[in-house]
N, C-alpha and C positions, 0 to 999 in steps of 0.2 A: 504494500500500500504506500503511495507517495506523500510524503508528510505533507502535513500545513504549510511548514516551512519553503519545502519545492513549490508547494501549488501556487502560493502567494510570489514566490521568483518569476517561476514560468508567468503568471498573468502580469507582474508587473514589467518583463521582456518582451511579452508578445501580445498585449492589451492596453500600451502606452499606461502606464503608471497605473495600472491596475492593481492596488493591494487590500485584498477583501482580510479584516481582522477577525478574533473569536471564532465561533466556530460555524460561519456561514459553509463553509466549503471542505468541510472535513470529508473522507472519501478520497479514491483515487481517482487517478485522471491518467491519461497517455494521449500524444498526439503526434502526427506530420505534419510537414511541410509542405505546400506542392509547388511549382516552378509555377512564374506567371503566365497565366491564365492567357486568352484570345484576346483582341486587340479590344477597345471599347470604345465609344463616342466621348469627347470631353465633355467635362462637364463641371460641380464646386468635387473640391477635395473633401474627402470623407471613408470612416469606414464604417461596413455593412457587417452588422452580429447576428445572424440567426439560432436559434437554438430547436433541437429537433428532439423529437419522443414519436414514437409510431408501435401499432399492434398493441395498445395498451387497454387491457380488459376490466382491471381491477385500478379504483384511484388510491387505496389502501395500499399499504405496505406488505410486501408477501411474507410468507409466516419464514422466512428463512433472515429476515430481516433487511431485505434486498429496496429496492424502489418505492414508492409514496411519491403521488403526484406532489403535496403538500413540500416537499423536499426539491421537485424541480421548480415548482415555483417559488421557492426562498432563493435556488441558485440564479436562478432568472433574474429577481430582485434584486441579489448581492453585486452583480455582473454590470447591471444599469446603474448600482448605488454609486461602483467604483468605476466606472469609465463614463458615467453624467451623459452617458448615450441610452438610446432605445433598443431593447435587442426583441427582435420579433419573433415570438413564441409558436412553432409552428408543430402540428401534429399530422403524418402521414398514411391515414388510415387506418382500420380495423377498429372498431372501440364503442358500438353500441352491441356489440354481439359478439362471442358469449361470456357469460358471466355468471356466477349460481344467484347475482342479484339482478340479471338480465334477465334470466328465467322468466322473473314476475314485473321488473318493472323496465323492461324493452330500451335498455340506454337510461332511461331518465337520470338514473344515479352519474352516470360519467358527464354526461350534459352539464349537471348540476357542479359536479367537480370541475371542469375545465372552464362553464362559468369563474368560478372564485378564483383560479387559475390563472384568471386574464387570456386566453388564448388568443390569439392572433390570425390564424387560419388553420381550417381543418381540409382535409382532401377526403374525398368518399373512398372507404375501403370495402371489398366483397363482401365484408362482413355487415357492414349497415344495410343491407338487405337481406337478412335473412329473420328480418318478421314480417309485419304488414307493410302496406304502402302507408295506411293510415297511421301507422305506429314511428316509420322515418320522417310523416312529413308534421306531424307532431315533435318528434324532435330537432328537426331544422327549425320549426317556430321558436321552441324554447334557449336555440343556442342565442350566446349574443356576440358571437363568431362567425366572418362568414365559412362556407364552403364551397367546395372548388372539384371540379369534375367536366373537364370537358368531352368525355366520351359518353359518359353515361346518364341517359335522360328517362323522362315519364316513355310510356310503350309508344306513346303518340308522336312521339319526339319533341316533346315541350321540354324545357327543364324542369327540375323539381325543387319548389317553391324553397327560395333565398340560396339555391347554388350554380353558379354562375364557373365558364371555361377559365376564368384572367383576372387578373387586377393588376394595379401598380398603387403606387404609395413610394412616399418619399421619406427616406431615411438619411441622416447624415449629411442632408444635401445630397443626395444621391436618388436619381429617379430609381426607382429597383420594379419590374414586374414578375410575376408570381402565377406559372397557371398548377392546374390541376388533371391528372389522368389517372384512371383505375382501369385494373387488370379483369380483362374481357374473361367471364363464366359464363357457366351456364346457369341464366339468374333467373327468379320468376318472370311469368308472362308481361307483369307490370315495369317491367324494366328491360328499358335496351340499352345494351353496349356496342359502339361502334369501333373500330380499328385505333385505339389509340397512338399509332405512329403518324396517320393521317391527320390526327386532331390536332400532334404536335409541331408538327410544321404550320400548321395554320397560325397557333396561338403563338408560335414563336414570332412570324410576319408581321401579327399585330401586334408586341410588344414593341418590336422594334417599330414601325412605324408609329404609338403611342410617344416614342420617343424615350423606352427605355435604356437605360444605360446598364442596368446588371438584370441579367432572366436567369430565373432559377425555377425549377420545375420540383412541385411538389407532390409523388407519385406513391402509388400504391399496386407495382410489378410488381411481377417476377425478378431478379436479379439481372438474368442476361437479356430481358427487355430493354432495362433502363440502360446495362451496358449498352446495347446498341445503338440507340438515340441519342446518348453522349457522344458518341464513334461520328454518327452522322451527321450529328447538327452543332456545329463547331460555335452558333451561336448561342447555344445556353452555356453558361460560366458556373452552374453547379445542378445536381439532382440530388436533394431530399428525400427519402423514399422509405418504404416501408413493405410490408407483404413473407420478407422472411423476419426469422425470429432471433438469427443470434450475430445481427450486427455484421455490417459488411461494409467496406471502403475498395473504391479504385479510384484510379487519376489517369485521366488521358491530355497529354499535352497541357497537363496543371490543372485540366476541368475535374473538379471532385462529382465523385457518387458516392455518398454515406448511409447508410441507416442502423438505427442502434437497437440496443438488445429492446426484445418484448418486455411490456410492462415496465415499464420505466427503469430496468434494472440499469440501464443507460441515457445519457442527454449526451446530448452530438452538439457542439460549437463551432459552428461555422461561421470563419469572419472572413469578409474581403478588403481589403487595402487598397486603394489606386495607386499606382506609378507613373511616372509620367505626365506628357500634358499631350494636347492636342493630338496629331496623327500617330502617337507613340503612347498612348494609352494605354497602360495594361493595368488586368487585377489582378492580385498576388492573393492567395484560399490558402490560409489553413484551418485544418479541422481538429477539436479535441476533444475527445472522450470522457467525460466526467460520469464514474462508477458510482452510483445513486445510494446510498447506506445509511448504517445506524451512524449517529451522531450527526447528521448535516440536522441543520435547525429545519424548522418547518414553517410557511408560511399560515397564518392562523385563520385565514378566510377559505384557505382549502379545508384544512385539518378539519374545522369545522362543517364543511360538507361531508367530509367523509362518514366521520362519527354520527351525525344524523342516520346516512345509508344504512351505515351498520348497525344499529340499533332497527330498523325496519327490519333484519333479516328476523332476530330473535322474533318480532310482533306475527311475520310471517308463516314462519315452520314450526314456532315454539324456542322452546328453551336449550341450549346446548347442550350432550351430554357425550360422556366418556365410555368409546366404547372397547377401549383396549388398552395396552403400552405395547408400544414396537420397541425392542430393546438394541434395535439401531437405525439409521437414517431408509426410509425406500425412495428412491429418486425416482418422478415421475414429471421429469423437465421437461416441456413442452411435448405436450400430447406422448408420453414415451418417448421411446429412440427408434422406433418405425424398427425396429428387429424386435429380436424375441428379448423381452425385458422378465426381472420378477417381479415387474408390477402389474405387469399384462397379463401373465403367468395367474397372478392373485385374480385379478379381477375375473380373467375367463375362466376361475374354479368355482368363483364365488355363482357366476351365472348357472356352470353346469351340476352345482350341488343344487344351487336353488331350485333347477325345474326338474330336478332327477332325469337330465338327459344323459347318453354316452358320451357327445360331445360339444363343446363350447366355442364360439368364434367371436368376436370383437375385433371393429375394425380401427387401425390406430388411429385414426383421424377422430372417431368417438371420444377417446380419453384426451379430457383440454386438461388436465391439469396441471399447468406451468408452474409446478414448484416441488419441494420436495419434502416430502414429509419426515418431519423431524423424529427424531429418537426420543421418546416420548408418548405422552397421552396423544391419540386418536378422536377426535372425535367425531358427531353426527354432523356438524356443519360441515368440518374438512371432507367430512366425505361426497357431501352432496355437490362440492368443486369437483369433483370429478367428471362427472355427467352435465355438460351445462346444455344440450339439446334435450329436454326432458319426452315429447313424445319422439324425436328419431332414436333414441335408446331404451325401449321396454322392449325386453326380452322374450321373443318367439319361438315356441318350437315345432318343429315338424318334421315329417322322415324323410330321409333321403338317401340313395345308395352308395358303395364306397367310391363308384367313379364320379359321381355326379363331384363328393365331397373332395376328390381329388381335385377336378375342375375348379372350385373355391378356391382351395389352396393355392392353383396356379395362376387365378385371378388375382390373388393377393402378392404376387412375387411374379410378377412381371416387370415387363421394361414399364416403366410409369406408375407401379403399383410398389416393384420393391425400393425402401428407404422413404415411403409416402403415406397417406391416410390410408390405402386399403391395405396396406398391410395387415397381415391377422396373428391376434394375439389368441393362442389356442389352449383347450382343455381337453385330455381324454384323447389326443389321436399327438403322437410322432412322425413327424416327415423330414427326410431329407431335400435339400434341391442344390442346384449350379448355376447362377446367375450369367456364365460361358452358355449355357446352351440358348435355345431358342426360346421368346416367351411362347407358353401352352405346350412347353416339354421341359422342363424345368424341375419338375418332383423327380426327382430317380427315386427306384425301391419301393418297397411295402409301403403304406401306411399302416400305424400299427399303434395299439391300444396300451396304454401305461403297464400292460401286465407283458407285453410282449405279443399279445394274440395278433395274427393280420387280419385286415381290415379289408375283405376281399371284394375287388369291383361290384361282383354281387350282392356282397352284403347290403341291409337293410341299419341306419343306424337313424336315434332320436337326434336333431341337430337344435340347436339352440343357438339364435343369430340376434341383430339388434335391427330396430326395424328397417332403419336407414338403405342398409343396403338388402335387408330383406324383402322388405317390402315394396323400396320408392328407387331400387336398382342403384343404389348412390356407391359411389366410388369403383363405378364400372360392373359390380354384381347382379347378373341376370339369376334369378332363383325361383324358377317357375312353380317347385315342390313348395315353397312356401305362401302361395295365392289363398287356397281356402285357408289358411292361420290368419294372412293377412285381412283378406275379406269382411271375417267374423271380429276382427279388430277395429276396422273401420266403422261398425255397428255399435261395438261396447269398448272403446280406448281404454277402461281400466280393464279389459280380460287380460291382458297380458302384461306382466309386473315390470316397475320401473327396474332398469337396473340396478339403481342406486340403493331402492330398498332390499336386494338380493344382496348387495355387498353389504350392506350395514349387518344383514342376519349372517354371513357368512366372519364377521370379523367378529359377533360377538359370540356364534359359535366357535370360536378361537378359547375362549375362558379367559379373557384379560392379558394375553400375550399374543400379537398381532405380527407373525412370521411370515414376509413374502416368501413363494418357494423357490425353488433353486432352479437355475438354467439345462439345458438338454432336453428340452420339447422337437427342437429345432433345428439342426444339424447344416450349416451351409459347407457347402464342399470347395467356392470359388477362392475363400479370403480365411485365414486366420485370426479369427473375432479377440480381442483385448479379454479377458475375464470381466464381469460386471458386475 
């Protein structure tokens, strides 16, 4: 960890006399340098602070003691206090969905948090659609932020009320514009997304004909999307970005791409400098990392939104209780590790005790829960962060033969499936595969039953899946043997039990000691796996 003492160096070398005192900035920080930047139009001398958070679900601190919006908004603060500039507070996506307090109250909680936060602009990420229409456009009412999206509109192709492709705003004496693009899914009907490379040339022509002097694109890719549009368009001078989870930096010919870790476990400092004057214009980017933690102060206008949210959760499910001691850490970092984990391990035992089926599948994209559960008490609320889709995860069962079951597996460990959400985290069947062969031949060997018995194409076995890809084909799962389970689902939504409550019963059938189980479900033949 970089002391107080560096951190206050570093800002007072590369933030003109920046010296933040006490304990505004306690945490670590790392950063580069990157060569100057593309030529720019003259204009007054000034420099340009942005500060970045993206993919951020939770405005609380994670139980590992990591991030609190309340913390990046005191650094935000300390940053303005000591360099008597503006720095523009920006967020890149994901952050009305999911959440175990999204569940019930559809964003309104992070809304309310980046309110107090002061936020500055937000970009739409995939994730702000995955409730109603009526439920996002309730929350673009409630921000008092704008947002930014020029790809994605109402089905009609209108925009959707208060988010707009662009802006500019003048910082420093510096014209700066600012657009918006999200990464094209497959969204509801109520939403369309167009080619965001198309959108960005466009939004780039009218920044610069607005007359801006620094364009910075605030995006919510893929990784090698936003790489390629920086590649291409030599006139944006940085991309903001958001979409993956554990923080990523390139530089081409000085243009930065940064995005920091989910959940505010990081803030990203991007500052630009001009050099130069007239036809010899350039901007000089660096970027810094500041590690989000215990001990940074907190600003008290977040703090206190938070504390309200979370007193709503108890009002909501009840009272917290204790339903075990794990008597060491089970890391469950973002959504698992898309391989065979013993947290995935855990939870697809907990589903296939729950419904007394032979076998259990969950698919990794199911399990959000971005943190890790500490060595220590268990409880009901940590556990309902595991599950934040609450009807795409109630547990189906129904029968299906061993080839069909073969088929799954190779669904889940394909090209685009392995290292991704459909990965499957399984209970009750052993498979090996070769990520060298072809996807849809990929299982070499038996599949085979915890006792050693094989699992023959013929066989008949009980399967137990979540609905998401049982029922709604998600993450590429066609499952035809599952339609009447699913059918009679769609008539009585509680016939089939939440996941969440299978794990609660499966940990407190544990008797107060909460053991993940141990790895060898899963056998890959291509790579020598780390021990985990």
């Amino acid at each position: 960890m970089v002391t107080m003492g560096k951190v206050r160096q570093w800002l007072q070398v590369a933030m003109t006399s920046l010296a933040v005192g006490g304990a505004a900035l306690v945490g670590a920080c790392r950063g580069t340098t990157s060569s100057a930047v593309s030529p720019g139009p003259t204009g007054s001398d000034g420099v340009v602070r942005l500060l970045l958070v993206n993919d951020v679900y939770v405005t609380d601190t994670l139980r590992d003691g990591k991030g609190g919006l309340a913390r990046v908004a005191a650094l935000r603060d300390s940053i303005e206090q000591a360099t008597r500039s503006r720095v523009l507070f920006v967020l890149a996506g994901d952050v009305l969905s999911p959440s175990v307090l999204s569940k019930w109250y559809m964003g309104a909680q992070m809304v309310d948090g980046f309110n107090a936060a002061r936020l500055d602009f937000a970009t739409l990420g995939n994730h702000e659609f995955d409730n109603s229409r009526a439920s996002l456009v309730a929350r673009l009412g409630e921000s008092r932020f704008p947002w930014l999206s020029a790809n994605c509109s109402e089905a009609g192709g209108a925009p959707f009320p208060g988010v707009k492709g662009w802006d500019t705003l003048r910082l420093a004496g510096v014209k700066v514009g600012i657009f918006g693009t999200t990464v094209v899914r497959d969204y509801p009907a109520w939403v369309t997304c167009r080619d965001a490379d198309s959108a960005t040339t466009r939004l780039v022509d009218t920044l610069v004909s607005q007359g801006a002097e620094l364009v910075v694109g605030l995006t919510h890719r893929f990784i090698f999307e936003d790489s390629a549009t920086l590649y291409r368009e030599p006139r944006i001078h940085a991309i903001l970005g958001g979409h993956e989870h554990d923080g990523r930096r390139m530089a081409h010919e000085g243009r930065l791409l940064v995005k920091a870790v989910s959940n505010a476990r990081t803030a990203v400092l991007v500052t630009f400098t001009r050099e130069g004057r007239g036809a010899a214009t350039r901007w000089r980017a660096r970027d810094q990392v500041f590690e989000i933690g215990q001990g940074m102060r907190e600003d008290p206008a977040t703090a206190a939104s938070v504390q309200r949210w979370r007193d709503t959760l108890t009002r909501r499910i009840g009272p917290d209780r204790v339903l075990g001691v794990a008597p060491e850490p089970i890391n469950a970092v973002d959504s698992v590790s898309k391989r065979e984990s013993r947290f995935g391990n855990m939870i697809a035992d907990a589903m296939r005790v729950g419904t007394k089926a032979d076998v259990a599948m969950i698919n990794s994209g199911a399990l959000r829960f971005d943190d890790v559960m500490a060595a220590g008490p268990i409880s009901k609320h940590q556990v309902e962060g595991i599950f934040l889709f609450a009807d795409e995860t109630r547990a189906v069962t129904f029968p299906i033969t061993g080839a069909r079951l073969r088929a799954l597996l190779e669904t889940g460990v394909r090209l685009g499936g392995l290292g991704s959400g459909p990965y499957p985290q399984v209970s009750g069947v052993r498979f090996a595969f070769d990520a060298r062969l072809p996807s849809g031949s990929r299982v070499v060997g038996d599949l085979r039953r915890d006792d050693g018995r094989v699992i023959a194409p013929s066989d008949t076995v009980r399967l137990t899946f979540v609905t998401y890809p049982a029922c709604r084909s998600g993450d590429g799962y066609r499952i035809p043997e599952a339609a009447p389970t699913c059918r009679a689902l769609e008539q009585t939504p509680t016939a089939a039990p939440r996941t969440v409550d299978l794990v609660i019963q499966h940990f407190e059938r544990m008797q107060g000691r909460i053991v993940a189980p141990s790895l060898g479900r899963v056998q890959r033949l291509d790579v020598t796996l780390p021990s985990r």
